[in-house]
C-alpha positions in Angstrom: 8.9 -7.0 -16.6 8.3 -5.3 -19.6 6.8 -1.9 -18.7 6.6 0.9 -21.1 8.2 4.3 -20.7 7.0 6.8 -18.2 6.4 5.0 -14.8 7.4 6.7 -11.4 9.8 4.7 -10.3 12.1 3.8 -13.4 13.8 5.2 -16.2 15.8 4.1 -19.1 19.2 4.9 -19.3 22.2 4.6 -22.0 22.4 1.3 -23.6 18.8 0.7 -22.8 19.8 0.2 -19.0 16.7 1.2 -16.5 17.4 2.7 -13.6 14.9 3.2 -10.5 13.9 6.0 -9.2 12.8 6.2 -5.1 9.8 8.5 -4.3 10.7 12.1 -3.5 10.3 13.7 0.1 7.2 14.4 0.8 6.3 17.7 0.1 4.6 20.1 2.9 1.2 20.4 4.1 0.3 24.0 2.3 1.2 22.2 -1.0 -0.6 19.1 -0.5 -3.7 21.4 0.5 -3.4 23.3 -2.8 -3.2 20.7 -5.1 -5.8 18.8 -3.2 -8.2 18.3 -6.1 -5.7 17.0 -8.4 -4.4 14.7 -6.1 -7.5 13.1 -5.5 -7.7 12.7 -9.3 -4.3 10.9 -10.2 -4.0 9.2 -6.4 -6.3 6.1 -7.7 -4.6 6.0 -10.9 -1.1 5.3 -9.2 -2.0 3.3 -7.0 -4.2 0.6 -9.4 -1.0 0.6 -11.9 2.0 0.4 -9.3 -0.3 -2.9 -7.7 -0.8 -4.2 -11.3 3.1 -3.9 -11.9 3.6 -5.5 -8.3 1.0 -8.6 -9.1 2.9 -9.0 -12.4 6.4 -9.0 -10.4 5.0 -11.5 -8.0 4.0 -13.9 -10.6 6.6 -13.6 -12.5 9.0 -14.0 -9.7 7.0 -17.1 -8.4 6.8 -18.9 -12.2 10.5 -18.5 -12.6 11.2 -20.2 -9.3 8.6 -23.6 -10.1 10.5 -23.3 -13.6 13.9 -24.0 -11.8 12.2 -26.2 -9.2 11.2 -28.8 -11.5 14.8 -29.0 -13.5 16.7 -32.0 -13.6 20.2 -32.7 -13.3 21.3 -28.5 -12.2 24.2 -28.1 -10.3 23.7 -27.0 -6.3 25.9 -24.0 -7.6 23.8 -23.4 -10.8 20.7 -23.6 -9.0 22.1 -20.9 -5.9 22.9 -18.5 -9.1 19.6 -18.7 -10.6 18.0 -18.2 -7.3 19.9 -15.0 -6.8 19.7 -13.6 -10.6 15.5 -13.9 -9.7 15.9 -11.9 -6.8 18.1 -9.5 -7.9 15.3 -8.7 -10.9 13.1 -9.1 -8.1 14.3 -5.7 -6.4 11.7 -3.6 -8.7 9.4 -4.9 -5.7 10.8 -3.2 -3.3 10.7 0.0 -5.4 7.1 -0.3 -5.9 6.5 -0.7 -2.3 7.9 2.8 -1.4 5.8 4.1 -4.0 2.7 2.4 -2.7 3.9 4.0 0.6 4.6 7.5 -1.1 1.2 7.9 -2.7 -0.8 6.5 0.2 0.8 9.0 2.8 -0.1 11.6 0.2 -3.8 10.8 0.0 -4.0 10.8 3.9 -2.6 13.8 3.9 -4.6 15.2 1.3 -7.5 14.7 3.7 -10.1 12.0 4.9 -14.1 12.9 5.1 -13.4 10.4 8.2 -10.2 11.4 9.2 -9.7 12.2 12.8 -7.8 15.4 11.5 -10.6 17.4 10.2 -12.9 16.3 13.6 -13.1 19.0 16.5 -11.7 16.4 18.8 -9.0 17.0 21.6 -6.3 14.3 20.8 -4.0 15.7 23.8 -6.1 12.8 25.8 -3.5 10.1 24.6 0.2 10.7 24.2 1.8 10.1 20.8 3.2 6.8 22.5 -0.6 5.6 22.2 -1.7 7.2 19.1 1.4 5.3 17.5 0.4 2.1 19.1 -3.5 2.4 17.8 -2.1 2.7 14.6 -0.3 0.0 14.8 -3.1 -2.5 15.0 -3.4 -4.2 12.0 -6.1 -3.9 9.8 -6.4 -7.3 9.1 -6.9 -8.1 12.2 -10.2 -5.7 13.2 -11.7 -6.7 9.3 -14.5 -8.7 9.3 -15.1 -10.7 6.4 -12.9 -12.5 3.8 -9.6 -11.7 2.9 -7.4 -12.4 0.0 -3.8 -12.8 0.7 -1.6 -11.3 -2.2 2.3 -10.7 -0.7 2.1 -8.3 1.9 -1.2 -7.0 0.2 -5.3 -8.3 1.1 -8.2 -7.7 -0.8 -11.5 -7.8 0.0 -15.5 -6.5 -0.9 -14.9 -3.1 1.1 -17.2 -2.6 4.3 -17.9 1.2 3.3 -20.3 0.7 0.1 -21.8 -2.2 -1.8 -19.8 -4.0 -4.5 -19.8 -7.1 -5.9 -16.2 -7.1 -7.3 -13.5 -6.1 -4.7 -11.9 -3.1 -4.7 -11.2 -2.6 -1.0 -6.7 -3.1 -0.7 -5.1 -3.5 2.8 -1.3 -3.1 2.5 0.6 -4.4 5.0 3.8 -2.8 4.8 2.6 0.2 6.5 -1.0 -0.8 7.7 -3.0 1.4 5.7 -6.1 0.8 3.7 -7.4 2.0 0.4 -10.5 1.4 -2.1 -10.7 1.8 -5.5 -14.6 1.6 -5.5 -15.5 4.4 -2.7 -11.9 5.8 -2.3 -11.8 5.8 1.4 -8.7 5.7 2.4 -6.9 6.3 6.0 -4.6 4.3 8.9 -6.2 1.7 11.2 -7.3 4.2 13.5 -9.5 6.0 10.2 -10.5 3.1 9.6 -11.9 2.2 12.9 -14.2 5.5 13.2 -15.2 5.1 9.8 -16.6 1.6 10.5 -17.8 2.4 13.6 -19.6 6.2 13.0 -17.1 7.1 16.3 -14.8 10.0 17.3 -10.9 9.8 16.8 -10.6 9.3 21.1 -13.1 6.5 21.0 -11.2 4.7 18.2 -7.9 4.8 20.4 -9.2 3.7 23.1 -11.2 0.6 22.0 -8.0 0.0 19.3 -5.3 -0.4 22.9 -8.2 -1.7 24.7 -9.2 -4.1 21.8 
């Protein structure tokens, strides 16, 4: 990919060698709460360009591949090295999706209108054993409507306001959902009570129950 300077997760180096750079740790709640506002601002903007760099990768990757494919007369051992040199390029990916990760745990954090967090609920009912399984429910699988299937990525016309372009993302990697049109954002278990106007305990219990 040819990005230009001043992404996250890269840097260019001597001899015009890039480097990549991994998120940092993420920082503690009484900072998050500070900058709150701010967050909210440049949380969308990260996100749309890391997924437009990770679309561009994917395409990329998967031209390269057909290209290869469809030669004539290569070598089993040229073939195996082109393979590999594509993947290796291909490891910018994997950056990304630690980003993705990164930014998204940051905007839950940053706080939900629908988050079970700011709700005067008593979440001692389950054990943490459950909470993590709710969680763990994939979005995908309680959406109702069409999905498109992009990597480990789906998008699809968001159930939370009325659009007519999609901005509603599901990422797979770490089962969390985010749209660009309302910015809702939250875990399978936000997204649950936000669907269905309920409490955080009611979500857990219909999410193991299913």
């Amino acid at each position: 990919m040819n990005l230009q300077p001043g992404n996250d997760w890269y840097f260019i180096g001597k001899s015009s060698a890039v480097y990549y750079e991994y998120p940092p740790k993420m920082p503690e709640d009484d900072y998050v709460v500070a900058f709150k506002d701010a967050l909210l601002e440049i949380i969308p903007l990260k996100l749309k360009e890391l997924i437009e760099v990770q679309d561009g990768l994917v395409k990329e990757r998967e031209m390269k591949l057909e290209i290869i494919s469809g030669l004539n007369n290569i070598t089993d051992d040229s073939l195996d090295f082109n393979i590999k040199l594509i993947e290796f390029e291909f490891v910018e990916y994997d950056v990304i999706q630690k980003w993705l990760k990164y930014w998204l745990r940051l905007a839950i954090k940053s706080g939900n209108s629908s988050s079970w967090v700011n709700q005067d609920v008593n979440k001692d009912d389950f054990t943490p054993e459950q909470i993590g399984r709710a969680k763990e429910i994939p979005i995908q699988d309680i959406f109702e409507g069409d999905l498109n299937k992009i990597g480990s990525r789906y998008t699809a016309q968001c159930p939370f306001h009325k659009e007519k372009t999609p901005s509603f993302t599901i990422f797979g990697n770490d089962n969390s959902f985010y749209c660009f049109g309302c910015h809702e954002w939250g875990d399978s278990i936000d997204y649950y009570m936000k669907l269905n106007n309920c409490n955080f305990p009611t979500a857990v219990e219909r999410l193991l129950n299913g």
